[in-house]
C-alpha positions in Angstrom: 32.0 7.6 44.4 31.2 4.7 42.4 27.4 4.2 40.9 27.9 1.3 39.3 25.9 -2.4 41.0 27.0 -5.9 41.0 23.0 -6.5 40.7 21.3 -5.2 38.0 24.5 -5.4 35.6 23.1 -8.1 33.9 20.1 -6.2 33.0 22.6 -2.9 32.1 24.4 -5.1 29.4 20.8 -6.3 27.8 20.1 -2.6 27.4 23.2 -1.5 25.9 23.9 -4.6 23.9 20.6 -6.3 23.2 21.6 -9.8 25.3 22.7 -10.6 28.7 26.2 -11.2 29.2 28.0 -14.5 28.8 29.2 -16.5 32.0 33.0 -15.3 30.9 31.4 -11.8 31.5 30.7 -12.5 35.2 33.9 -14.1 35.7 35.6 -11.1 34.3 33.4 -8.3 36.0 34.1 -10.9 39.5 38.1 -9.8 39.3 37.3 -6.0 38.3 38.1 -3.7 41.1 35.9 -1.0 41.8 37.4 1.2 39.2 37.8 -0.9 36.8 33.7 -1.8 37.5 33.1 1.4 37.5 34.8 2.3 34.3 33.0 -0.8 32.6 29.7 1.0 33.7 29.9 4.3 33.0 31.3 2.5 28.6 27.7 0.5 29.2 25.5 3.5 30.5 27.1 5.3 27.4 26.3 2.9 24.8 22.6 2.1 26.4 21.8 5.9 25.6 23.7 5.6 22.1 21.4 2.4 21.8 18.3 4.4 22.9 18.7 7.4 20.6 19.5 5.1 17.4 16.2 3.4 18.4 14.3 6.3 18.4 15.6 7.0 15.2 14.5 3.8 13.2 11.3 4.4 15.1 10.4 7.7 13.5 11.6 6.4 10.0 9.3 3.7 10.4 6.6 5.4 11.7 7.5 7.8 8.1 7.8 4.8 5.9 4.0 3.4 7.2 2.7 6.5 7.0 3.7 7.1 4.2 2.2 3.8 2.7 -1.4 5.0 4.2 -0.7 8.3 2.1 -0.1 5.9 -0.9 -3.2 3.6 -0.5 -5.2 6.4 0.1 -3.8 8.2 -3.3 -4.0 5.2 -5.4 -8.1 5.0 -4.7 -8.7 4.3 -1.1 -10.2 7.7 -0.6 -9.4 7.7 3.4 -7.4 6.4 6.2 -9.6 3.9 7.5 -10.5 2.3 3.7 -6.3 2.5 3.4 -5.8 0.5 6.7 -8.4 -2.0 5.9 -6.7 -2.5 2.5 -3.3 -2.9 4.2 -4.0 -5.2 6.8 -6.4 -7.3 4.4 -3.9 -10.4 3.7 -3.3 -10.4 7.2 -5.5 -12.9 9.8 -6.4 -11.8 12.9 -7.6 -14.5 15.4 -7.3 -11.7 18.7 -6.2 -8.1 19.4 -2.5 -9.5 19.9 -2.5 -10.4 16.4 -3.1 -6.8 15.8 -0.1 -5.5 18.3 2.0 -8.1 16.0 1.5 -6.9 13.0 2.2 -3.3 14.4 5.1 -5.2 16.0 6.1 -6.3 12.3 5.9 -2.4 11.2 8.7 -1.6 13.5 6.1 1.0 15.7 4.9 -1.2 18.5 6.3 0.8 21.0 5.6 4.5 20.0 2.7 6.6 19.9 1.9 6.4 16.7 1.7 2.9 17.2 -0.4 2.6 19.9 -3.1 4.4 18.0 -2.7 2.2 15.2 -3.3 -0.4 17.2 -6.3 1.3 18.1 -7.3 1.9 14.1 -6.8 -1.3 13.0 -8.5 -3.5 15.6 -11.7 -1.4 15.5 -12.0 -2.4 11.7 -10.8 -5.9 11.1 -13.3 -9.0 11.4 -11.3 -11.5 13.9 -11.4 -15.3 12.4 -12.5 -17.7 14.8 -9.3 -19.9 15.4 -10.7 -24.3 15.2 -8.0 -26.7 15.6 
């Protein structure tokens, strides 16, 4: 039985890899036969959930590595976690919340829970600029 589907292998590669495929790719994958298609799946679906797992790994040292700098602010005379963030994120300019989700971006924790709360934190305590042209 073969799982594999001419359709959504595009989007398969851009998981496991990072980028679609090139054209050569399609012209390749065109003269597979099923097997072969199937084979080529199953080495993708394989390195999308190595891909997954490493990324879940650099997410929870990153989410370590900002945490720890809180700890650090907060030690060297902040005196608590909202005083820390504000000093963190004081050389930063925020114009919208986005700007907020790009610096979280920048941290490496966008995507995780911790960083969704962050998110949270920081735009509840930085003063937006108004953008002028």
């Amino acid at each position: 039985m073969f799982t594999y589907s001419d359709d959504v292998i595009s989007d398969l590669h851009k998981d496991a890899y990072g980028f679609r495929p090139s054209q050569r790719f399609f012209y390749d994958w065109d003269t597979y036969t099923p097997a072969e298609k199937q084979e080529c799946w199953d080495t993708m679906c394989r390195d999308m959930e190595q891909a997954a797992a490493e990324e879940k790994v650099q997410e929870a040292a990153d989410v370590a590595k900002f945490e720890d700098r809180v700890q650090d602010v907060i030690a060297i005379g902040a005196g608590d976690r909202t005083t820390a963030l504000k000093w963190i994120v004081e050389q930063e300019t925020f114009y919208h919340s986005q700007d907020v989700e790009h610096f979280v971006w920048q941290q490496g924790i966008l995507f995780t829970d911790y960083g969704k709360k962050l998110i949270k934190e920081i735009a509840a305590i930085v003063n937006y600029k108004e953008y002028s042209l």
